[in-house]
VOPAGU-2260 file (C-alpha; in pm, 1 decimal, decimal comma):
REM VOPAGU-2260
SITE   aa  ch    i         X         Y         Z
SITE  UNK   A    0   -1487,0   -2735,0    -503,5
SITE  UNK   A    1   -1416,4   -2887,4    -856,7
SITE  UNK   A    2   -1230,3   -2617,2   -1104,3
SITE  UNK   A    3   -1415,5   -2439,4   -1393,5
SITE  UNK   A    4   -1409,2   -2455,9   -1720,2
SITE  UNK   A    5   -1124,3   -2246,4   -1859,4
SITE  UNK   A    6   -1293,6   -1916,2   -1968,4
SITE  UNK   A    7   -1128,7   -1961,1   -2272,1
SITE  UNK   A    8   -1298,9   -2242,7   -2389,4
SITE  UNK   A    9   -1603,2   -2085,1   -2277,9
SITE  UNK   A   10   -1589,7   -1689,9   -2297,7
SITE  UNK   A   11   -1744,7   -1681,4   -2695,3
SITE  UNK   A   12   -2053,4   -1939,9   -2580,2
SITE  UNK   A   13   -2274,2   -1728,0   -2370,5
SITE  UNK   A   14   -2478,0   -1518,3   -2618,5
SITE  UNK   A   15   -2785,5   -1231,1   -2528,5
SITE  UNK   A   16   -2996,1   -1495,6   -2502,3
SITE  UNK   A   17   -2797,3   -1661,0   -2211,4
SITE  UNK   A   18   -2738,3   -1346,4   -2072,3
SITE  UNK   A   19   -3114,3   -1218,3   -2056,4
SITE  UNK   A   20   -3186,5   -1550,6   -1869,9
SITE  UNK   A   21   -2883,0   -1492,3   -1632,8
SITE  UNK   A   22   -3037,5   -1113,6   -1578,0
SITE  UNK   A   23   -3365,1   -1263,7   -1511,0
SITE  UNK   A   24   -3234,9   -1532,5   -1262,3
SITE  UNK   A   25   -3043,7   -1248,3   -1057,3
SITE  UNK   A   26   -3363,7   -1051,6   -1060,5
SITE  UNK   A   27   -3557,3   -1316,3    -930,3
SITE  UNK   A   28   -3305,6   -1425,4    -682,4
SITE  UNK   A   29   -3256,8   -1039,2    -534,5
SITE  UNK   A   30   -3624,7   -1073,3    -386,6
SITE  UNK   A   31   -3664,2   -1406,8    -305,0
SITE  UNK   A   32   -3562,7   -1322,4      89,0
SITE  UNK   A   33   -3219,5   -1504,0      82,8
SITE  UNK   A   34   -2997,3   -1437,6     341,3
SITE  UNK   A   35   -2645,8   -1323,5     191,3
SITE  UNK   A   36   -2438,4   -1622,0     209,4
SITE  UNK   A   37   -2723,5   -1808,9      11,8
SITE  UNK   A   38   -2788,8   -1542,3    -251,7
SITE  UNK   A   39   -2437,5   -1474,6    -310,8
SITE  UNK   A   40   -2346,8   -1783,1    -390,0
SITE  UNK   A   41   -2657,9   -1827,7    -653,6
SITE  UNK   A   42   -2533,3   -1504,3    -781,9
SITE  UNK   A   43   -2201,2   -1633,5    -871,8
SITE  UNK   A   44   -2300,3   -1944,1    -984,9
SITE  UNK   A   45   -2584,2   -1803,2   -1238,9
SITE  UNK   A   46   -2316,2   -1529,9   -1350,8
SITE  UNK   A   47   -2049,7   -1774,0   -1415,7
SITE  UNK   A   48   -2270,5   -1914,4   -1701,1
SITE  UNK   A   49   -2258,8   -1604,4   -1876,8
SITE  UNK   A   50   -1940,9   -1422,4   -1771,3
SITE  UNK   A   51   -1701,0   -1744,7   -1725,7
SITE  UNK   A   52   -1452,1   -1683,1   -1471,6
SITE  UNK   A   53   -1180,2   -1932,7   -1253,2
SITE  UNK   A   54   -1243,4   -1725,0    -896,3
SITE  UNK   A   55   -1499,8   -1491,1    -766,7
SITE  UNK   A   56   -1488,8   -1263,1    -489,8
SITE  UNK   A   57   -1800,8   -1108,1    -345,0
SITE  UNK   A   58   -1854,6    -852,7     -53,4
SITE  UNK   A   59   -2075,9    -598,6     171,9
SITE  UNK   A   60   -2032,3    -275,0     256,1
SITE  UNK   A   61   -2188,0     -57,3     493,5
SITE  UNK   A   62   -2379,2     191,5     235,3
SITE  UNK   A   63   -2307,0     504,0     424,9
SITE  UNK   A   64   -1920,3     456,2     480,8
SITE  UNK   A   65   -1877,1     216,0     202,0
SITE  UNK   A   66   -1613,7      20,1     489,3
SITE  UNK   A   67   -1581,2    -352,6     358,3
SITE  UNK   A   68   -1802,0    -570,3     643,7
SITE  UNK   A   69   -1752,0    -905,7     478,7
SITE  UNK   A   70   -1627,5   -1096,1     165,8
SITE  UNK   A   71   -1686,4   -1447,2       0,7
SITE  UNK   A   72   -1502,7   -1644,7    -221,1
SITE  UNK   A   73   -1547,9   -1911,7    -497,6
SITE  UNK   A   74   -1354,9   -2084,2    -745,4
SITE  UNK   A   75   -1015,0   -2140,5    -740,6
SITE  UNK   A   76    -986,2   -1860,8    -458,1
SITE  UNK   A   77   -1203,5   -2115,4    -230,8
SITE  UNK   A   78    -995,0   -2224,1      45,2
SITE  UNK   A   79    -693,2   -2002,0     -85,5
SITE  UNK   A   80    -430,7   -1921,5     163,0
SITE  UNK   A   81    -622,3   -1582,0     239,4
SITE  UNK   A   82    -399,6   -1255,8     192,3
SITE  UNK   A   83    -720,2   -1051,4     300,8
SITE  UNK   A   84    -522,7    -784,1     466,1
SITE  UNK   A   85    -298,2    -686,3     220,7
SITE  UNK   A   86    -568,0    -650,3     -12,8
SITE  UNK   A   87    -762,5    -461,0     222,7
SITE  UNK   A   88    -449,5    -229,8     288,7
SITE  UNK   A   89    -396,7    -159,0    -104,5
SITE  UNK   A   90    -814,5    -182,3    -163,5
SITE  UNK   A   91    -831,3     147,9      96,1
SITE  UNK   A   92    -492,4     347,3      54,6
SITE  UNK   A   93    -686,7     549,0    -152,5
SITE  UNK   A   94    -423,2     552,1    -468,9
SITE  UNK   A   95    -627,3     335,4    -719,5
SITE  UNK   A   96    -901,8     440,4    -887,0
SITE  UNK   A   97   -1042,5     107,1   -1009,4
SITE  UNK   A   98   -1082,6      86,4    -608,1
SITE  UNK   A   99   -1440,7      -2,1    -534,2
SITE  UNK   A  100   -1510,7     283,9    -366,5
SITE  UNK   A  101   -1330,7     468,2    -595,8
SITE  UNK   A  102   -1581,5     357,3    -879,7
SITE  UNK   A  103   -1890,6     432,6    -667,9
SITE  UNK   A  104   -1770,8     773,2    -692,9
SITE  UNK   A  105   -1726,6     800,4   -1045,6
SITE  UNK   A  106   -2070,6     632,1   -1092,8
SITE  UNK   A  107   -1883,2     329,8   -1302,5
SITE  UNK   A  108   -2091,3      30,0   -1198,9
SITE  UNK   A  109   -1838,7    -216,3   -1385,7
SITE  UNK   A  110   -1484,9    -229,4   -1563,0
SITE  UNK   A  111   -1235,0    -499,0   -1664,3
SITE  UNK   A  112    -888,8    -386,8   -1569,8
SITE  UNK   A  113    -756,0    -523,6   -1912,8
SITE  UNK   A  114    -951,2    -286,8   -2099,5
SITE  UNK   A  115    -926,8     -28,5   -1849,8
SITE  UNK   A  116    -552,2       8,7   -1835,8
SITE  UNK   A  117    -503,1     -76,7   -2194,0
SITE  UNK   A  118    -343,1    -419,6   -2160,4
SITE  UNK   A  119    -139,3    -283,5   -1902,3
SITE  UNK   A  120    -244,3    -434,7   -1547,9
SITE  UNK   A  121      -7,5    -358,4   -1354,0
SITE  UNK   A  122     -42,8     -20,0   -1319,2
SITE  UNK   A  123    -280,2     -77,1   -1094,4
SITE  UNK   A  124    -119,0    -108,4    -760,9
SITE  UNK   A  125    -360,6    -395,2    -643,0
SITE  UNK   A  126    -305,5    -577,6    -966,8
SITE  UNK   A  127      91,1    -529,2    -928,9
SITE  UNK   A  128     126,5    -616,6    -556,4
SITE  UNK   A  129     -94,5    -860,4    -514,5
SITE  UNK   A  130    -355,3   -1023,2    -780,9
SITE  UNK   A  131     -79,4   -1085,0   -1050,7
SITE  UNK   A  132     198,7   -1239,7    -844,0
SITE  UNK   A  133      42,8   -1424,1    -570,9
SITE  UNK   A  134    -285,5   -1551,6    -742,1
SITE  UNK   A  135    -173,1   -1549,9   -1157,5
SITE  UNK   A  136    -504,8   -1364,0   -1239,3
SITE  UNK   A  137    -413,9   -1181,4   -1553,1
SITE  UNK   A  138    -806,9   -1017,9   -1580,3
SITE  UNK   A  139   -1009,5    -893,7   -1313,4
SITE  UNK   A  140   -1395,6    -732,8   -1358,5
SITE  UNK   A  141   -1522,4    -526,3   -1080,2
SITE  UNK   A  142   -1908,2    -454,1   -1008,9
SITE  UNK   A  143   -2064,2    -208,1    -781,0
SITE  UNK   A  144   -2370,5    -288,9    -628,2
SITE  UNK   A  145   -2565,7      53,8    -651,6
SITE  UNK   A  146   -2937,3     117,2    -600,7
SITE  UNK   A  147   -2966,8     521,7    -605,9
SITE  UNK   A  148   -2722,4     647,4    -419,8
SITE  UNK   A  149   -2625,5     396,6    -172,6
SITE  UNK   A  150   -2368,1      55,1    -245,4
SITE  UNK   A  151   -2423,5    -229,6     -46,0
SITE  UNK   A  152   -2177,9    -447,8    -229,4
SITE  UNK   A  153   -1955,0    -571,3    -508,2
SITE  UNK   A  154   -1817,6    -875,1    -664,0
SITE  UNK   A  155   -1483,3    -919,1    -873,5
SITE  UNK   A  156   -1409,4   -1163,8   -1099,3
SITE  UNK   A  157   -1072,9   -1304,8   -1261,9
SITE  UNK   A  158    -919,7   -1508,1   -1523,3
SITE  UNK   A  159    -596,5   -1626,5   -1566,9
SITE  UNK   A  160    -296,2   -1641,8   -1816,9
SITE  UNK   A  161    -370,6   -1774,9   -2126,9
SITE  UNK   A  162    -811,7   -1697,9   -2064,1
SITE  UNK   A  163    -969,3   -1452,5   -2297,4
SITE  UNK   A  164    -982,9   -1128,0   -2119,3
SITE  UNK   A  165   -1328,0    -987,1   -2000,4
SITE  UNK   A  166   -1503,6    -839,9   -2311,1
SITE  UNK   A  167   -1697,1    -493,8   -2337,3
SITE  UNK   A  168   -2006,9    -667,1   -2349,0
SITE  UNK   A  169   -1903,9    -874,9   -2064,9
SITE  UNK   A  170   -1836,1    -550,9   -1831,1
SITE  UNK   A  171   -2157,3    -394,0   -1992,6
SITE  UNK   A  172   -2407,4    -687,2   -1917,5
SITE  UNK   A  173   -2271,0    -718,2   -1529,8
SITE  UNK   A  174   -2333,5    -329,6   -1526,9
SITE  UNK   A  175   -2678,5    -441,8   -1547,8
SITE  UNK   A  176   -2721,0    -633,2   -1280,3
SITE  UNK   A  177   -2582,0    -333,8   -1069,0
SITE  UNK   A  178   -2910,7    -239,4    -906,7
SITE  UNK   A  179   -3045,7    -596,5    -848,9
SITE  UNK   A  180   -2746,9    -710,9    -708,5
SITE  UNK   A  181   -2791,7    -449,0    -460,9
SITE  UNK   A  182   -3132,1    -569,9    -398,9
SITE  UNK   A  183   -3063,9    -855,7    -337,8
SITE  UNK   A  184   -2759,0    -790,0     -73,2
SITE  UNK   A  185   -2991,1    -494,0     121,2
SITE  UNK   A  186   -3267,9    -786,8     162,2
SITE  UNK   A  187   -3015,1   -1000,2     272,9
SITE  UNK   A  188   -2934,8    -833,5     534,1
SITE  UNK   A  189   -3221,8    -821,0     711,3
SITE  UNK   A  190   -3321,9   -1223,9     743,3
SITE  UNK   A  191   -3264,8   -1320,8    1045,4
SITE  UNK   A  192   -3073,1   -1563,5    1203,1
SITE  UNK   A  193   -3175,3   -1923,0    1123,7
SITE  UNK   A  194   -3362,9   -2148,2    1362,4
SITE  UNK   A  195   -3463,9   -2064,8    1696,8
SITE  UNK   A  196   -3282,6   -1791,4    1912,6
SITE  UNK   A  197   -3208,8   -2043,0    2125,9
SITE  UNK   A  198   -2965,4   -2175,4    1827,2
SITE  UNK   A  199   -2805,4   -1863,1    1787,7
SITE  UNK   A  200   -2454,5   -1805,9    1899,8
SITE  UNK   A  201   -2449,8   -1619,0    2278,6
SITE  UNK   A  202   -2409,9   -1261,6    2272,0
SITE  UNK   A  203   -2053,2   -1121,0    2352,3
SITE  UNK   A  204   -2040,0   -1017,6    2706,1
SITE  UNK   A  205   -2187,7    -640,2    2658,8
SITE  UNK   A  206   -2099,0    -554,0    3055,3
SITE  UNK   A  207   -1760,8    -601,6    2944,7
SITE  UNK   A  208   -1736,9    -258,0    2741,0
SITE  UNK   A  209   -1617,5    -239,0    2395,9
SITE  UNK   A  210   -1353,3    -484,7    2259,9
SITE  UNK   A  211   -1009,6    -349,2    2141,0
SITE  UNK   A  212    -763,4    -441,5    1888,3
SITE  UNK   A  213    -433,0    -271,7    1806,1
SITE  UNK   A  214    -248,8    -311,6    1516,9
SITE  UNK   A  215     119,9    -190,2    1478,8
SITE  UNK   A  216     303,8      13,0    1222,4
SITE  UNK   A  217     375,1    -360,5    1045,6
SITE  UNK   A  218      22,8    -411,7     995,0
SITE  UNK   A  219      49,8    -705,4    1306,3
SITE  UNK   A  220    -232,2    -725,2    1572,1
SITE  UNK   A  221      -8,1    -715,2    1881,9
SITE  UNK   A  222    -300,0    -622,4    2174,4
SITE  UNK   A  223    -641,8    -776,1    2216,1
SITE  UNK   A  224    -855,8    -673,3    2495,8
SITE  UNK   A  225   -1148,1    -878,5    2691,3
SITE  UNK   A  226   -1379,5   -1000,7    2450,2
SITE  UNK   A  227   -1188,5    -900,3    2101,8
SITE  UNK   A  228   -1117,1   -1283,1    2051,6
SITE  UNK   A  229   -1480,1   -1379,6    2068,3
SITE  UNK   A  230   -1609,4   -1112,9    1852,9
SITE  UNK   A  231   -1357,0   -1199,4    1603,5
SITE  UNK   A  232   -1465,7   -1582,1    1610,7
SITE  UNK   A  233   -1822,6   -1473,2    1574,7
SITE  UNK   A  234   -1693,5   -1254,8    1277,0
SITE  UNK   A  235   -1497,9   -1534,3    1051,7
SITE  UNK   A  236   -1787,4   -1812,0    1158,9
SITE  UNK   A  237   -1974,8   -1789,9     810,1
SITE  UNK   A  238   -1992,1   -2104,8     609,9
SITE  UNK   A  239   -1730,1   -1941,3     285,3
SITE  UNK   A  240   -1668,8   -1660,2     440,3
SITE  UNK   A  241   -1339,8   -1471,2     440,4
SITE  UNK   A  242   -1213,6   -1434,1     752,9
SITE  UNK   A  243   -1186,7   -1060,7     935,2
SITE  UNK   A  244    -873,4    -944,9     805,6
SITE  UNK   A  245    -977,9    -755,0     519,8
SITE  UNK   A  246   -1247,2    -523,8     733,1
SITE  UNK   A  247    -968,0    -520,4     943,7
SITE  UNK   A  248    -765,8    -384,3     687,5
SITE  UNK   A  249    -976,6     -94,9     547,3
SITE  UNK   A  250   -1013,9      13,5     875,7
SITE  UNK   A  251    -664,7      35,1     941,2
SITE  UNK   A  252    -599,5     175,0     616,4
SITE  UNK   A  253    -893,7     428,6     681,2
SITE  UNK   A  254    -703,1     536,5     995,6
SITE  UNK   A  255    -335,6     575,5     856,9
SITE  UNK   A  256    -499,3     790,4     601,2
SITE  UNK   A  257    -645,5    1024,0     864,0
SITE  UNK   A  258    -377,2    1009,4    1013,5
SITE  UNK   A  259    -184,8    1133,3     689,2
SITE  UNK   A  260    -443,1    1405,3     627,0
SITE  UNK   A  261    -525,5    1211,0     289,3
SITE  UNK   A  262    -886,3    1186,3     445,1
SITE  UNK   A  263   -1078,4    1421,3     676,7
SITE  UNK   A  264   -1277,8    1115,0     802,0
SITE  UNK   A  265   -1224,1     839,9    1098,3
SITE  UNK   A  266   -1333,7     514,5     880,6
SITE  UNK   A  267   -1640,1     289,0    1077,4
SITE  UNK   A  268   -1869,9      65,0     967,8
SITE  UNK   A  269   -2144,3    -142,7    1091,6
SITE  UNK   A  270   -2133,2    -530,5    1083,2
SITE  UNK   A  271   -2383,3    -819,6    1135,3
SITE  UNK   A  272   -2287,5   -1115,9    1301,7
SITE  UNK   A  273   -2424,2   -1479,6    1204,7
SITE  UNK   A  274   -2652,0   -1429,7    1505,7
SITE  UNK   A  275   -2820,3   -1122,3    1365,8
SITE  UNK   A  276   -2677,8    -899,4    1594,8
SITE  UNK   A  277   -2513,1    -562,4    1494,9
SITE  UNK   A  278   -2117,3    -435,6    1551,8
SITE  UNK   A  279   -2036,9    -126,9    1522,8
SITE  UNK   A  280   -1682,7    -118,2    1422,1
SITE  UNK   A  281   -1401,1     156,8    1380,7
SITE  UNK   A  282   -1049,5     297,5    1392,9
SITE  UNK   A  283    -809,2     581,3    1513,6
SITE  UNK   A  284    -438,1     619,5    1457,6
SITE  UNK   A  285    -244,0     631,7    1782,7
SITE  UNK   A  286      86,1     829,6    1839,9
SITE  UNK   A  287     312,5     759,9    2124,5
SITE  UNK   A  288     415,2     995,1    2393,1
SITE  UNK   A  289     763,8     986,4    2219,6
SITE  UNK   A  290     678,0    1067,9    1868,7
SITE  UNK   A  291     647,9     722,7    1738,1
SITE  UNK   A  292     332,2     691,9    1474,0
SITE  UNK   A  293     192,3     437,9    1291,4
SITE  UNK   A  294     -20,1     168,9    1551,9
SITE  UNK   A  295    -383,6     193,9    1533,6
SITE  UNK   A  296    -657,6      72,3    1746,1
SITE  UNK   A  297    -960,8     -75,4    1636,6
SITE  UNK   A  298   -1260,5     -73,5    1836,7
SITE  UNK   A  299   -1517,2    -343,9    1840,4
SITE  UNK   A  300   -1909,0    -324,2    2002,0
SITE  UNK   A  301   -2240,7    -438,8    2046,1
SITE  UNK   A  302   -2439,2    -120,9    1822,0
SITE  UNK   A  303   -2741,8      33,6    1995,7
SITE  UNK   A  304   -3087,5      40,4    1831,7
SITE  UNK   A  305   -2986,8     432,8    1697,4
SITE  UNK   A  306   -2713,2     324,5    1566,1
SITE  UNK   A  307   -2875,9       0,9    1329,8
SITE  UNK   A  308   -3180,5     174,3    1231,5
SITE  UNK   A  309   -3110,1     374,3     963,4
SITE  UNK   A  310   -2915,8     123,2     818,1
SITE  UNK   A  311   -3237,2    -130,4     858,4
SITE  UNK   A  312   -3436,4     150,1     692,2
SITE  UNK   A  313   -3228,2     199,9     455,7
SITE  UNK   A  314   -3230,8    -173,6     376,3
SITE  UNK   A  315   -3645,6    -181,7     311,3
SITE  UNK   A  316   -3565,7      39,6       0,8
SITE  UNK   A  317   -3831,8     313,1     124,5
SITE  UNK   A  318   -3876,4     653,9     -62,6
SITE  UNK   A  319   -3762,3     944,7     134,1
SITE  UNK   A  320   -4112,8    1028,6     255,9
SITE  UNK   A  321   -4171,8     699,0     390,5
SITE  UNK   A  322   -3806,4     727,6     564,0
SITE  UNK   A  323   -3975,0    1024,9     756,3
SITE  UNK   A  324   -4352,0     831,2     824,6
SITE  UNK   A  325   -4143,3     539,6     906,6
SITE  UNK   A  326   -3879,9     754,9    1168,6
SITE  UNK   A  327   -4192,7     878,4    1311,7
SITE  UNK   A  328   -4384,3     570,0    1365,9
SITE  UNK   A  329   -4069,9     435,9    1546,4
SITE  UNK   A  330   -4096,2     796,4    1805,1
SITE  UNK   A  331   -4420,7     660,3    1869,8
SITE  UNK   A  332   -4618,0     913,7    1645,6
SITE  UNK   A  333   -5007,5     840,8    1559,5
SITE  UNK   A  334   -5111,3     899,4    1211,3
SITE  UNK   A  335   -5269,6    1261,3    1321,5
SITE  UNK   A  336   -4918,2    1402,0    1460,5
SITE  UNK   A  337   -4773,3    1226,6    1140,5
SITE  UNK   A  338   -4976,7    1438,7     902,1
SITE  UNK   A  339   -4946,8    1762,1    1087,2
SITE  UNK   A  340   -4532,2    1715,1    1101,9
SITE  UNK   A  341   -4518,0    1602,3     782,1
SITE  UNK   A  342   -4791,0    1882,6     613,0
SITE  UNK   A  343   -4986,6    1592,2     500,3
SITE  UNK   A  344   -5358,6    1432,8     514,9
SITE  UNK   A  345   -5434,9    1194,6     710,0
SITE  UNK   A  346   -5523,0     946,7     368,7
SITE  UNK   A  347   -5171,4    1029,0     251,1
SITE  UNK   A  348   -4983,8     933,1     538,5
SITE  UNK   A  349   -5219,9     626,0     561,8
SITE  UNK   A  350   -5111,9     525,1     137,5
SITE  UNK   A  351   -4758,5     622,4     269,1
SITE  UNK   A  352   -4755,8     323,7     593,7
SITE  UNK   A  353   -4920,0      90,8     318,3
SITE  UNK   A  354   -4611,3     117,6     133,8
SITE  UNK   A  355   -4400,1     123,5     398,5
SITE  UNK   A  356   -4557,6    -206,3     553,1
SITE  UNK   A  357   -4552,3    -392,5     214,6
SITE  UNK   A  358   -4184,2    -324,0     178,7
SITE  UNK   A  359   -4073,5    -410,2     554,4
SITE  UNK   A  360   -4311,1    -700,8     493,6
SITE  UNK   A  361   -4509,5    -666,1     799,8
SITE  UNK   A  362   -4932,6    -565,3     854,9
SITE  UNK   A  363   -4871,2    -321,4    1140,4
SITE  UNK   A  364   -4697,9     -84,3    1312,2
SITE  UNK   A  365   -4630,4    -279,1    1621,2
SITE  UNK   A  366   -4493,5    -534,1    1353,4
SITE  UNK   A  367   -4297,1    -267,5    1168,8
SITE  UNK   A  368   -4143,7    -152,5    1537,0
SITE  UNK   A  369   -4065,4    -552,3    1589,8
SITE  UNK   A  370   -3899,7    -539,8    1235,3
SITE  UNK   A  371   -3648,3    -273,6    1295,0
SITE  UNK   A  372   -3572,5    -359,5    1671,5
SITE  UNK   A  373   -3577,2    -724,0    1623,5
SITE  UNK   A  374   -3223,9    -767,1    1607,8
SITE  UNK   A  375   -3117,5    -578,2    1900,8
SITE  UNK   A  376   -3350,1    -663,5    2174,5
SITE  UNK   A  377   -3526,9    -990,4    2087,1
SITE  UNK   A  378   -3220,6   -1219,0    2177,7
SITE  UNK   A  379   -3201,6   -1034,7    2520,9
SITE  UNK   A  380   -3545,3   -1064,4    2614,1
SITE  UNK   A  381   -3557,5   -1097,7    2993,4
SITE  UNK   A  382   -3197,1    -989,4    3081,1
SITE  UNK   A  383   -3120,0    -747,6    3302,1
SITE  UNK   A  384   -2987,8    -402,6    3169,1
SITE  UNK   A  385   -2585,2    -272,6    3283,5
SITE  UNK   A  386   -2478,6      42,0    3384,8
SITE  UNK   A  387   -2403,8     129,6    3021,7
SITE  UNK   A  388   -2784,8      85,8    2996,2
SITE  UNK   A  389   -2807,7    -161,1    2747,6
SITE  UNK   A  390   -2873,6    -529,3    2837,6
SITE  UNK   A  391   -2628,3    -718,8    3029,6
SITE  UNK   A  392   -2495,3   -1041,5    2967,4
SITE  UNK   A  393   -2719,8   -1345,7    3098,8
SITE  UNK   A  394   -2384,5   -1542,2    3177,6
SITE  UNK   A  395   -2341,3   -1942,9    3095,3
């Protein structure tokens, strides 16, 4: 990938004009059904002509535990030796509050650490430990990728020694591509894998039970069970994708901080693999019959349909009364026991599917059921179902 233009040779050229088309662009690009790789990248490369930048880092979360399930990276950090984990350790120790989810909470959608720390970066433990000394980024602008009250993303820019640091109305236009951003990234998410199932990597070995990996008190993954290697391939196999680590990271950083009593909650989150199909990933802190703290395990498995479809509903961007049509259509529900659950008429809950079917982009409800099951049980189609009563693996 060829280097950019230094930002400061280029931070004073992109006027409102510029930045009204690069708002429009991201707009369009948030529904045009992209998966993420794709739209990320367009993202960053329609950005970069208004907010110049030398590296860009973009990522997912899960919106209801905010846990980082995957990253991509551009510019000079393309190809960079990756030092995912430590970031990932520092991004979730819960100390910084220019932390992503740390934003989310304060409802910031965007800052520049220059400005934010007045000129004084490292403070920030993330900019001190890591950004400034092993990359030489002396600016770095964070976005949150909000729609109401969920995140599905964010994306961080930098520039290095000697750039023009990020400029108010740099941080204030990328604040307002906050929601379609998020758009864009929840749509994402639900395109399916490319070409024929046939084409799609095989599905882990599901007979085989959940996957396990343990991580000692140095941060080193010292145990893999059966099948933790394979998931982890299918994991890093995205054309510029980051590799693992840094889930890996928050979730081990989610656990020590349980473990601490810093946080009252086990961390999880729940990732989609290149083949569409759904992990459902998280971590506990272990303690040794002697005493001795600080390992944690991190459990890895295929997610069940209960587990994936509020996270698929979620992702059409329905209202909250179509969330309830839509959980009842999925129970089975006709549109007479609709209406008398819901205390509506009949006509209402009819608009109400409309809507619901022109988001999920389907013209039925055996269509809409397809939609939100697709994932799970469409690749295993004829196999035979294990003792843990989900399908079994069809072997090679």
């Amino acid at each position: 990938m060829a280097r950019r233009a230094r930002p400061s040779d280029t931070a004073h050229m992109a006027g409102s004009l510029t930045m009204d088309r690069v708002r429009s662009d991201v707009e369009v690009l948030a529904r045009a059904g992209l998966d993420v790789t794709t739209f990320v990248a367009e993202v960053e490369e329609s950005v970069g002509r208004a907010v110049p930048h030398v590296a860009a880092c973009m990522c997912t979360v899960d919106p209801a535990t905010r846990l980082l399930t995957s990253t991509y990276k551009f510019g000079d950090l393309y190809g960079n030796d990756s030092r995912d984990l430590e970031w990932g350790l520092i991004e979730y120790s819960g100390t910084d509050p220019t932390a992503f989810s740390a934003m989310f909470a304060a409802r910031r959608d965007s800052l520049g650490m220059v400005i934010e720390t007045a000129d004084a970066v490292e403070s920030s433990p993330r900019m001190e430990q890591l950004i400034v000394p092993h990359y030489d980024y002396a600016d770095e602008v964070r976005l949150i990728a909000r729609q109401g009250d969920l995140a599905w993303g964010g994306m961080a820019l930098f520039r290095g020694e000697g750039d023009t640091p990020f400029s108010d109305a740099e941080i204030t236009f990328l604040a307002s591509l906050s929601e379609a951003y998020a758009v864009g990234l929840r749509v994402g998410l639900l395109t399916r894998c490319s070409g024929s199932l046939e084409e799609c990597p095989p599905a882990p070995h599901a007979d085989a039970g959940p996957a396990v990996a343990i991580f000692d008190a140095e941060d080193r993954v010292v145990q893999v069970s059966v099948g933790a290697t394979q998931l982890l391939a299918e994991m890093t196999s995205r054309e510029n994708s980051a590799d693992a680590s840094g889930t890996l990271a928050a979730l081990v950083a989610g656990a020590r901080r349980f473990q601490d009593g810093t946080s009252d909650v086990l961390p999880r989150g729940r990732v989609r693999l290149p083949s569409g199909r759904w992990l459902v990933l998280h971590a506990s802190p272990l303690s040794s019959v002697d005493g001795r703290r600080g390992d944690v395990v991190i459990t890895m498995e295929e997610a069940r349909p209960p587990e994936i479809v509020p996270l698929v509903v979620a992702a059409f961007g329905l209202t909250e009364r179509e969330r309830d049509v839509t959980r009842l259509v999925l129970q089975g529900s006709d549109t007479k026991e609709i209406a008398a659950v819901l205390h509506l008429s009949r006509y209402t809950v009819q608009d109400h599917l409309k809507a619901v079917f022109d988001k999920a982009d389907v013209r039925s409800r055996r269509e809409l059921v397809s939609r939100v099951y697709f994932d799970q049980y469409a690749p295993r189609l004829g196999s035979e179902v294990a003792p843990s009563g989900w399908f079994a693996a069809t072997g090679d």
